[in-house]
N, C-alpha and C positions, 0 to 999 in steps of 0.2 A: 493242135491244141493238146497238152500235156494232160492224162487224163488225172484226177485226184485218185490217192493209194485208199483203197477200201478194206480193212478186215472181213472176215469169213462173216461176222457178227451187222457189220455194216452190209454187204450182199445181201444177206437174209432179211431182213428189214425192206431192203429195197427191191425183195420178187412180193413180199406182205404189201408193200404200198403198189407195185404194180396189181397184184390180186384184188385190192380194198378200190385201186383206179377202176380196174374192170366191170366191178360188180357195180358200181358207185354210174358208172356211164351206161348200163344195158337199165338197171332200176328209174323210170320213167321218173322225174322231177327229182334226180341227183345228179350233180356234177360231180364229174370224177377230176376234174381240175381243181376243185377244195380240195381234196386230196391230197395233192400235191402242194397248195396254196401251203395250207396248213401244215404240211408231211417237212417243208423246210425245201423243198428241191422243184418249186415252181420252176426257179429263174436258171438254173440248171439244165432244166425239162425246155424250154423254150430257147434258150443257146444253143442247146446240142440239136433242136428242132432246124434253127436257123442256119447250121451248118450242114444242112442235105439242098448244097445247093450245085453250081456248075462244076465250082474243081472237084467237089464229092464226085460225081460225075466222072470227070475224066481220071482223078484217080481211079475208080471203078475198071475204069476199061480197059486203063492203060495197066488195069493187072496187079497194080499195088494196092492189093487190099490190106496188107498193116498199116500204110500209110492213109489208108482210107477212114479202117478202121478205130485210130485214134484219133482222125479229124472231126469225124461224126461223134466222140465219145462213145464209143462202140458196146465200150464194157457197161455202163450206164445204160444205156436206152437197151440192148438185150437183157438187163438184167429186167427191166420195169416191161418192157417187151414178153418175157418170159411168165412175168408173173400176170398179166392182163391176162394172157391166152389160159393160163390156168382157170382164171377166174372163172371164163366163160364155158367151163364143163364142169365144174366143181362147186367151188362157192356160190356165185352168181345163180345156179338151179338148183341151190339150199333154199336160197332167198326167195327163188320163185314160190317156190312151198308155202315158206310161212307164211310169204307177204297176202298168198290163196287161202292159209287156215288164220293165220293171225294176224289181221293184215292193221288193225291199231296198234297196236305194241311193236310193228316193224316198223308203222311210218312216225311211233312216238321216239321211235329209237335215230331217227335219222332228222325228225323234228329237232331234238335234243342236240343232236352232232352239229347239225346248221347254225342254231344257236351258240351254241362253242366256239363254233368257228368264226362268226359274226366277233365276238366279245376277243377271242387272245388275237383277232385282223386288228381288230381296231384298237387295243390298247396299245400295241406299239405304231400305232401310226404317227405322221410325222404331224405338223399344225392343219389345224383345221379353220383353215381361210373361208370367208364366202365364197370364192369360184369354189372350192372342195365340197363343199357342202350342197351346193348347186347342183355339181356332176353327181354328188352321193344322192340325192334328192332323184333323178334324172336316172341314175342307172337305178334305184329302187321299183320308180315306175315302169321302166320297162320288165324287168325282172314280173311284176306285180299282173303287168298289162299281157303277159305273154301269157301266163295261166289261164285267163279269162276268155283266150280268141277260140273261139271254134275249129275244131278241126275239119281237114279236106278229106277227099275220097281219093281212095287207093289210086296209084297212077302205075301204069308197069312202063310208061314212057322213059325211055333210057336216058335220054336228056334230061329230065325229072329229076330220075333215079341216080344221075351223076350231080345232079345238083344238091337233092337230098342229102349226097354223102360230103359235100363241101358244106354244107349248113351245120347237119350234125354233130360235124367233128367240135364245133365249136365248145360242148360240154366235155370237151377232154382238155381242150385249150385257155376256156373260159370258165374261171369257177362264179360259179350261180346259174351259169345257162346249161339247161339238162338238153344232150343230146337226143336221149330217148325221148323224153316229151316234146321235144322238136317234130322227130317224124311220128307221133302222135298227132300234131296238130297239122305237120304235110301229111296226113293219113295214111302212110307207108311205113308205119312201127310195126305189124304185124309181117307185111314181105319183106322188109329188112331186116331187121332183129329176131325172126321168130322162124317162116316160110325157109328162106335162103341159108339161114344158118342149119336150119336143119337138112335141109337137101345136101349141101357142102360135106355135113355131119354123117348123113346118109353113103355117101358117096365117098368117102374115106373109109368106113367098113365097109362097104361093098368091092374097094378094091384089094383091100386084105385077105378080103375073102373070097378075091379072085373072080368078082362076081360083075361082069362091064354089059349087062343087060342095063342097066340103068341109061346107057349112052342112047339107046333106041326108044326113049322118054322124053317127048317135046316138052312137056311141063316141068320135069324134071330139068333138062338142060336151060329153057328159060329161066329158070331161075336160079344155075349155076352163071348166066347170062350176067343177069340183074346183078348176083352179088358182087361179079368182078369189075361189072363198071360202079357198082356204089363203092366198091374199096380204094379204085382207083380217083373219084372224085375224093373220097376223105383223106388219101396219101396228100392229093393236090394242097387241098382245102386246109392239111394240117402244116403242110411246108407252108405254104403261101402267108396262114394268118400266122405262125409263131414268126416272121417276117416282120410282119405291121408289129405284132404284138411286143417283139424286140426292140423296135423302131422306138412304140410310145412310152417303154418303159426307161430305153435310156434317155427319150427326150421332154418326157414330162410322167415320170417316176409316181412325185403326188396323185395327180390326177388320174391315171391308171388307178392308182389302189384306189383311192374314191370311186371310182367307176365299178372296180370288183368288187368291193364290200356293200353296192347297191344293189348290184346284180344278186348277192348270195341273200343279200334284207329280201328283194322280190322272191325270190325262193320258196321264202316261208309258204308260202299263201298253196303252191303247189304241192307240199310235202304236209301239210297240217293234216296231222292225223285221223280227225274223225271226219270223214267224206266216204261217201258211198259211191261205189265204180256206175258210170252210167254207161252203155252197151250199144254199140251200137243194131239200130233197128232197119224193118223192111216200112214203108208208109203206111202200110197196114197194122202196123206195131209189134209184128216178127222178130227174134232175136236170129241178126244174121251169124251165121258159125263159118271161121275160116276153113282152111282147109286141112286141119287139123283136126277137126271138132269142136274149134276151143270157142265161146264169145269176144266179138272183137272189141277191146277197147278203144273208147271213143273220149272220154276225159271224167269228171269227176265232179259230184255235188256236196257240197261244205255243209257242216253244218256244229252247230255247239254243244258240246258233251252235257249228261247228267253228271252233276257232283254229287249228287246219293249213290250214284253207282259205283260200286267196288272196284268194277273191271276200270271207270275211268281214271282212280287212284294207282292202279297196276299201271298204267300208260302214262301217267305223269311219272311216276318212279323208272319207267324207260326211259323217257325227255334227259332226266335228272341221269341217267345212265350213259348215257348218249354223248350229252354235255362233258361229263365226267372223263370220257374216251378220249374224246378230244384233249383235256387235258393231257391224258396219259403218250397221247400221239405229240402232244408239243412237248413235255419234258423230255422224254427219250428220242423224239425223231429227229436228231442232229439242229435243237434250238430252232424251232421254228420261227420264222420272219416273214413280215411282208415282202412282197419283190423286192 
Protein backbone atom coordinates (compact mmCIF):
# COMPACT_ATOMS: atom_id res chain seq x y z
CA UNK A 1 0.00 0.00 0.00
CA UNK A 2 1.58 3.23 -1.16
CA UNK A 3 1.71 5.32 1.84
CA UNK A 4 0.08 9.11 1.42
CA UNK A 5 3.10 12.05 1.25
CA UNK A 6 2.65 14.10 4.63
CA UNK A 7 4.30 17.45 5.33
CA UNK A 8 6.42 18.32 8.60
CA UNK A 9 2.82 20.33 9.43
CA UNK A 10 0.58 17.19 8.61
CA UNK A 11 3.09 14.75 11.09
CA UNK A 12 2.42 17.07 13.86
CA UNK A 13 -1.17 17.23 13.72
CA UNK A 14 -1.00 13.53 13.55
CA UNK A 15 1.25 12.64 16.95
CA UNK A 16 -1.83 15.90 18.58
CA UNK A 17 -4.48 13.42 17.49
CA UNK A 18 -2.59 10.44 18.52
CA UNK A 19 -2.02 12.52 22.14
CA UNK A 20 -5.98 13.81 22.14
CA UNK A 21 -6.64 9.53 21.03
CA UNK A 22 -4.72 8.73 24.19
CA UNK A 23 -6.06 10.75 26.62
CA UNK A 24 -9.76 10.63 25.07
CA UNK A 25 -9.37 6.47 25.67
CA UNK A 26 -7.61 6.31 29.41
CA UNK A 27 -10.59 9.25 30.44
CA UNK A 28 -13.55 6.80 31.55
CA UNK A 29 -16.86 7.64 29.20
CA UNK A 30 -14.63 9.10 26.17
CA UNK A 31 -13.89 7.38 23.14
CA UNK A 32 -10.83 8.08 21.52
CA UNK A 33 -12.15 6.77 18.18
CA UNK A 34 -14.33 10.20 17.97
CA UNK A 35 -11.21 11.30 17.62
CA UNK A 36 -10.27 10.02 14.91
CA UNK A 37 -14.21 9.78 13.63
CA UNK A 38 -14.07 13.43 13.74
CA UNK A 39 -9.90 14.00 13.23
CA UNK A 40 -10.75 12.87 9.31
CA UNK A 41 -8.42 9.62 9.46
CA UNK A 42 -11.07 6.97 10.97
CA UNK A 43 -11.18 5.14 7.80
CA UNK A 44 -7.41 5.34 7.43
CA UNK A 45 -7.00 4.20 11.16
CA UNK A 46 -8.94 0.97 10.44
CA UNK A 47 -7.22 0.08 6.75
CA UNK A 48 -3.92 0.37 8.14
CA UNK A 49 -5.55 -1.65 11.30
CA UNK A 50 -6.72 -4.34 8.78
CA UNK A 51 -3.48 -4.70 7.19
CA UNK A 52 -1.60 -6.36 10.32
CA UNK A 53 -2.53 -9.46 9.13
CA UNK A 54 -0.73 -12.83 7.73
CA UNK A 55 1.49 -11.40 4.82
CA UNK A 56 2.35 -8.51 7.62
CA UNK A 57 3.45 -11.44 9.15
CA UNK A 58 5.53 -13.07 6.98
CA UNK A 59 6.95 -10.08 5.71
CA UNK A 60 8.09 -9.67 9.32
CA UNK A 61 9.98 -12.52 9.39
CA UNK A 62 11.11 -13.03 6.25
CA UNK A 63 13.20 -9.79 7.11
CA UNK A 64 11.60 -7.30 4.99
CA UNK A 65 10.62 -4.75 6.97
CA UNK A 66 10.47 -1.81 4.31
CA UNK A 67 8.37 -3.90 2.77
CA UNK A 68 6.43 -4.50 5.76
CA UNK A 69 6.56 -1.31 6.84
CA UNK A 70 4.80 0.36 4.02
CA UNK A 71 2.18 -2.33 3.94
CA UNK A 72 1.14 -1.74 7.42
CA UNK A 73 1.27 2.19 6.73
CA UNK A 74 3.97 2.23 9.03
CA UNK A 75 4.64 6.06 8.84
CA UNK A 76 0.88 6.65 9.89
CA UNK A 77 0.19 4.34 12.71
CA UNK A 78 3.89 5.29 14.49
CA UNK A 79 3.11 8.48 14.09
CA UNK A 80 -0.50 8.25 15.94
CA UNK A 81 1.43 5.32 17.96
CA UNK A 82 3.83 7.88 18.96
CA UNK A 83 1.49 10.42 20.04
CA UNK A 84 -0.97 7.97 22.19
CA UNK A 85 2.19 6.77 24.34
CA UNK A 86 2.78 10.53 24.85
CA UNK A 87 -0.35 11.05 26.03
CA UNK A 88 -0.25 8.55 28.69
CA UNK A 89 2.63 10.40 30.81
CA UNK A 90 1.88 13.65 29.86
CA UNK A 91 -1.44 15.02 28.89
CA UNK A 92 -3.59 12.19 30.02
CA UNK A 93 -2.12 12.84 34.01
CA UNK A 94 -2.96 16.72 33.36
CA UNK A 95 -6.41 15.54 32.91
CA UNK A 96 -6.26 13.36 35.80
CA UNK A 97 -5.68 16.47 37.90
CA UNK A 98 -8.40 18.54 36.86
CA UNK A 99 -10.86 16.15 36.25
CA UNK A 100 -9.81 15.44 40.70
CA UNK A 101 -10.06 19.48 41.22
CA UNK A 102 -12.34 20.58 38.47
CA UNK A 103 -14.16 17.80 37.56
CA UNK A 104 -17.54 19.81 36.00
CA UNK A 105 -15.76 22.02 33.69
CA UNK A 106 -13.57 18.95 32.42
CA UNK A 107 -16.57 16.70 31.92
CA UNK A 108 -18.54 20.10 30.52
CA UNK A 109 -15.71 20.32 28.23
CA UNK A 110 -15.86 16.87 26.74
CA UNK A 111 -19.89 17.06 27.06
CA UNK A 112 -19.50 20.09 24.67
CA UNK A 113 -16.86 18.01 22.23
CA UNK A 114 -19.54 15.00 22.05
CA UNK A 115 -21.99 17.27 20.98
CA UNK A 116 -19.86 18.67 18.11
CA UNK A 117 -19.13 15.65 17.07
CA UNK A 118 -22.70 14.42 17.14
CA UNK A 119 -23.87 17.66 14.89
CA UNK A 120 -20.57 17.97 11.98
CA UNK A 121 -21.19 13.22 12.02
CA UNK A 122 -24.33 13.89 11.09
CA UNK A 123 -24.59 16.91 8.83
CA UNK A 124 -22.67 15.20 6.26
CA UNK A 125 -24.40 12.11 6.46
CA UNK A 126 -25.80 10.45 3.66
CA UNK A 127 -30.17 9.83 3.48
CA UNK A 128 -31.80 9.05 6.33
CA UNK A 129 -33.95 5.99 5.46
CA UNK A 130 -36.12 4.12 8.22
CA UNK A 131 -33.61 1.12 8.43
CA UNK A 132 -31.01 4.18 9.38
CA UNK A 133 -32.85 5.69 11.80
CA UNK A 134 -33.77 2.19 13.39
CA UNK A 135 -29.96 1.23 13.69
CA UNK A 136 -29.38 5.11 14.96
CA UNK A 137 -32.27 4.54 17.32
CA UNK A 138 -30.51 0.93 18.38
CA UNK A 139 -27.16 2.03 18.65
CA UNK A 140 -28.28 5.24 20.95
CA UNK A 141 -29.70 2.64 23.21
CA UNK A 142 -26.97 0.71 23.70
CA UNK A 143 -24.56 3.50 24.03
CA UNK A 144 -27.55 4.95 26.75
CA UNK A 145 -27.97 1.18 28.23
CA UNK A 146 -24.15 0.71 28.88
CA UNK A 147 -23.80 3.81 31.29
CA UNK A 148 -26.56 2.43 33.52
CA UNK A 149 -25.30 -1.47 33.95
CA UNK A 150 -23.57 -1.83 37.22
CA UNK A 151 -20.15 -2.58 37.39
CA UNK A 152 -18.39 -6.12 38.38
CA UNK A 153 -15.63 -6.91 40.92
CA UNK A 154 -12.01 -6.95 40.13
CA UNK A 155 -11.07 -10.15 38.49
CA UNK A 156 -7.01 -10.80 38.36
CA UNK A 157 -8.18 -14.03 36.15
CA UNK A 158 -5.92 -13.92 33.13
CA UNK A 159 -8.54 -15.12 30.88
CA UNK A 160 -10.70 -12.29 32.09
CA UNK A 161 -7.98 -10.11 31.86
CA UNK A 162 -7.32 -11.14 28.11
CA UNK A 163 -10.80 -10.66 27.50
CA UNK A 164 -10.99 -7.29 29.13
CA UNK A 165 -8.37 -6.23 26.83
CA UNK A 166 -10.38 -7.40 23.60
CA UNK A 167 -13.42 -5.63 24.91
CA UNK A 168 -11.77 -2.53 25.83
CA UNK A 169 -10.03 -1.91 22.86
CA UNK A 170 -13.42 -1.26 21.36
CA UNK A 171 -13.13 2.67 22.46
CA UNK A 172 -10.14 3.26 20.28
CA UNK A 173 -12.02 1.32 17.35
CA UNK A 174 -15.45 2.32 18.17
CA UNK A 175 -16.26 6.11 18.56
CA UNK A 176 -19.09 6.42 21.48
CA UNK A 177 -18.06 3.16 23.18
CA UNK A 178 -15.53 4.29 25.99
CA UNK A 179 -12.89 1.70 26.71
CA UNK A 180 -12.18 3.05 30.02
CA UNK A 181 -15.71 2.74 31.25
CA UNK A 182 -15.71 -0.56 29.79
CA UNK A 183 -13.50 -2.10 32.43
CA UNK A 184 -15.21 0.20 34.80
CA UNK A 185 -18.24 -1.74 34.52
CA UNK A 186 -15.79 -5.43 34.03
CA UNK A 187 -14.37 -3.85 37.44
CA UNK A 188 -10.70 -4.05 36.24
CA UNK A 189 -10.34 -0.11 35.39
CA UNK A 190 -8.30 0.45 38.37
CA UNK A 191 -5.62 -2.94 37.74
CA UNK A 192 -5.60 -2.02 34.16
CA UNK A 193 -5.30 1.45 33.62
CA UNK A 194 -4.09 2.48 36.88
CA UNK A 195 -2.24 -0.74 39.24
CA UNK A 196 -0.38 -2.20 35.90
CA UNK A 197 0.58 0.95 34.24
CA UNK A 198 2.12 1.95 37.15
CA UNK A 199 4.22 -1.02 38.03
CA UNK A 200 5.25 -1.24 34.05
CA UNK A 201 6.01 2.61 34.86
CA UNK A 202 7.81 1.63 37.98
CA UNK A 203 9.77 -0.80 36.52
CA UNK A 204 11.26 1.22 33.54
CA UNK A 205 12.93 3.59 36.19
CA UNK A 206 14.00 1.01 38.16
CA UNK A 207 15.92 -0.44 35.35
CA UNK A 208 17.60 3.00 34.63
CA UNK A 209 18.52 3.02 37.57
CA UNK A 210 19.91 -0.22 37.44
CA UNK A 211 17.67 -1.21 40.20
CA UNK A 212 16.13 -5.29 39.26
CA UNK A 213 15.18 -5.92 43.14
CA UNK A 214 11.74 -5.34 41.75
CA UNK A 215 12.03 -9.02 39.83
CA UNK A 216 11.99 -10.71 43.60
CA UNK A 217 8.19 -8.86 43.90
CA UNK A 218 5.27 -11.37 43.42
CA UNK A 219 2.91 -8.57 43.42
CA UNK A 220 4.82 -6.54 41.47
CA UNK A 221 5.55 -9.16 38.60
CA UNK A 222 1.86 -10.20 38.75
CA UNK A 223 0.96 -7.48 37.60
CA UNK A 224 3.67 -6.99 35.01
CA UNK A 225 1.82 -10.44 34.37
CA UNK A 226 -1.69 -9.06 33.98
CA UNK A 227 -0.55 -6.18 31.93
CA UNK A 228 1.17 -8.32 29.09
CA UNK A 229 -1.64 -10.62 28.57
CA UNK A 230 -4.35 -7.41 28.65
CA UNK A 231 -2.00 -5.96 25.77
CA UNK A 232 -1.99 -8.81 24.08
CA UNK A 233 -5.74 -9.38 24.06
CA UNK A 234 -6.24 -5.55 22.82
CA UNK A 235 -3.40 -6.23 20.03
CA UNK A 236 -5.84 -9.22 19.17
CA UNK A 237 -9.22 -7.56 19.89
CA UNK A 238 -8.03 -4.33 17.82
CA UNK A 239 -6.57 -6.47 14.52
CA UNK A 240 -9.54 -8.69 14.73
CA UNK A 241 -12.49 -5.81 15.11
CA UNK A 242 -10.93 -3.23 12.63
CA UNK A 243 -11.51 -6.66 10.26
CA UNK A 244 -15.42 -6.71 10.86
CA UNK A 245 -15.18 -3.18 11.11
CA UNK A 246 -13.69 -2.77 7.38
CA UNK A 247 -15.86 -5.47 6.38
CA UNK A 248 -19.31 -3.34 7.43
CA UNK A 249 -18.05 -0.18 6.24
CA UNK A 250 -17.34 -1.33 2.83
CA UNK A 251 -20.54 -3.42 2.85
CA UNK A 252 -23.02 -1.29 4.40
CA UNK A 253 -21.22 2.21 4.61
CA UNK A 254 -24.86 3.95 5.68
CA UNK A 255 -25.51 1.80 8.39
CA UNK A 256 -22.27 1.79 10.10
CA UNK A 257 -22.33 5.49 10.37
CA UNK A 258 -25.92 5.27 11.75
CA UNK A 259 -24.72 2.83 14.26
CA UNK A 260 -21.66 5.16 15.17
CA UNK A 261 -23.58 8.45 15.48
CA UNK A 262 -25.97 6.22 18.07
CA UNK A 263 -23.28 5.07 19.99
CA UNK A 264 -21.48 8.72 20.42
CA UNK A 265 -25.81 10.12 21.08
CA UNK A 266 -25.55 7.20 24.03
CA UNK A 267 -22.45 8.82 25.22
CA UNK A 268 -24.02 11.76 26.31
CA UNK A 269 -25.58 10.33 29.35
CA UNK A 270 -22.05 9.05 30.61
CA UNK A 271 -20.09 12.10 30.16
CA UNK A 272 -22.86 14.64 31.37
CA UNK A 273 -21.32 16.77 33.51
CA UNK A 274 -22.97 17.32 36.77
CA UNK A 275 -22.67 13.55 38.44
CA UNK A 276 -21.05 12.84 41.66
CA UNK A 277 -18.32 9.88 41.61
CA UNK A 278 -19.86 6.99 43.71
CA UNK A 279 -17.04 4.86 45.38
CA UNK A 280 -16.70 1.90 45.75
CA UNK A 281 -17.54 0.42 49.32
CA UNK A 282 -17.03 -2.45 52.05
CA UNK A 283 -20.93 -3.78 53.17
CA UNK A 284 -20.31 -2.20 56.08
CA UNK A 285 -20.25 1.06 54.09
CA UNK A 286 -16.30 1.46 54.13
CA UNK A 287 -14.59 3.29 51.45
CA UNK A 288 -12.29 0.61 49.86
CA UNK A 289 -8.72 2.13 48.76
CA UNK A 290 -6.81 0.38 46.08
CA UNK A 291 -3.45 -0.10 46.26
CA UNK A 292 -2.43 3.04 45.68
CA UNK A 293 -4.30 4.70 48.25
CA UNK A 294 -6.55 6.13 45.97
CA UNK A 295 -10.79 5.34 46.12
CA UNK A 296 -11.78 2.91 43.72
CA UNK A 297 -14.25 4.07 41.23
CA UNK A 298 -17.28 2.27 40.77
CA UNK A 299 -19.49 4.69 38.31
CA UNK A 300 -21.56 7.79 38.80
CA UNK A 301 -24.85 9.45 40.06
CA UNK A 302 -26.51 12.31 37.60
CA UNK A 303 -28.13 14.72 38.54
CA UNK A 304 -29.54 18.45 37.26
CA UNK A 305 -27.55 21.62 37.74
CA UNK A 306 -28.64 24.92 39.55
CA UNK A 307 -29.13 27.81 36.90
CA UNK A 308 -28.60 30.41 39.82
CA UNK A 309 -25.27 29.11 40.19
CA UNK A 310 -22.39 30.89 38.57
CA UNK A 311 -20.09 28.01 38.67
CA UNK A 312 -23.01 26.25 36.35
CA UNK A 313 -22.88 29.14 33.66
CA UNK A 314 -18.79 28.65 33.86
CA UNK A 315 -19.56 24.92 32.57
CA UNK A 316 -21.97 25.59 29.96
CA UNK A 317 -19.39 28.14 28.47
CA UNK A 318 -17.02 24.84 28.67
CA UNK A 319 -19.87 22.72 26.58
CA UNK A 320 -19.96 25.94 24.26
CA UNK A 321 -16.01 25.43 24.22
CA UNK A 322 -15.83 22.12 23.79
CA UNK A 323 -18.34 22.26 20.91
CA UNK A 324 -16.36 24.96 19.39
CA UNK A 325 -12.93 22.72 19.37
CA UNK A 326 -14.47 20.43 17.51
CA UNK A 327 -15.13 22.83 15.02
CA UNK A 328 -11.65 23.94 15.03
CA UNK A 329 -10.45 20.01 14.75
CA UNK A 330 -12.99 19.74 11.53
CA UNK A 331 -11.72 22.93 9.63
CA UNK A 332 -8.12 22.30 10.01
CA UNK A 333 -7.89 18.40 10.41
CA UNK A 334 -7.68 17.32 6.76
CA UNK A 335 -11.80 17.97 6.20
CA UNK A 336 -13.36 15.91 8.32
CA UNK A 337 -15.85 13.17 7.03
CA UNK A 338 -17.90 10.43 7.95
CA UNK A 339 -16.21 6.90 7.13
Amino acid sequence: MRQPTRSFTDKLFLVLKGVAMGTANKVPGISGGVVAYVGGFYEEFINSLQKLNLKAVKLFFSGRFGSFFNYINGRFLSLLILGEALSYFTVSKGFDLLIQYYPILVWAIFFGMILGSIYYISRSFGEWTRNNMFILVIGTLIGIGTSLLDPATENTNLFFVFFCGMISITGMTIPGLSGSFILILLGNYVLLLVDSINAFFDTMVAVIQGDFSWWQDPVHMELLQILSVFTLGSIIGLVSLSHLLGWTIKHYRNETNAMIIGFITGSLGVVWPWKREIFKTTEEGFLILDKNGDYILENYSRYWPEFTDSYTWIAILMIIIGFLSVYILDHYGNKANPI
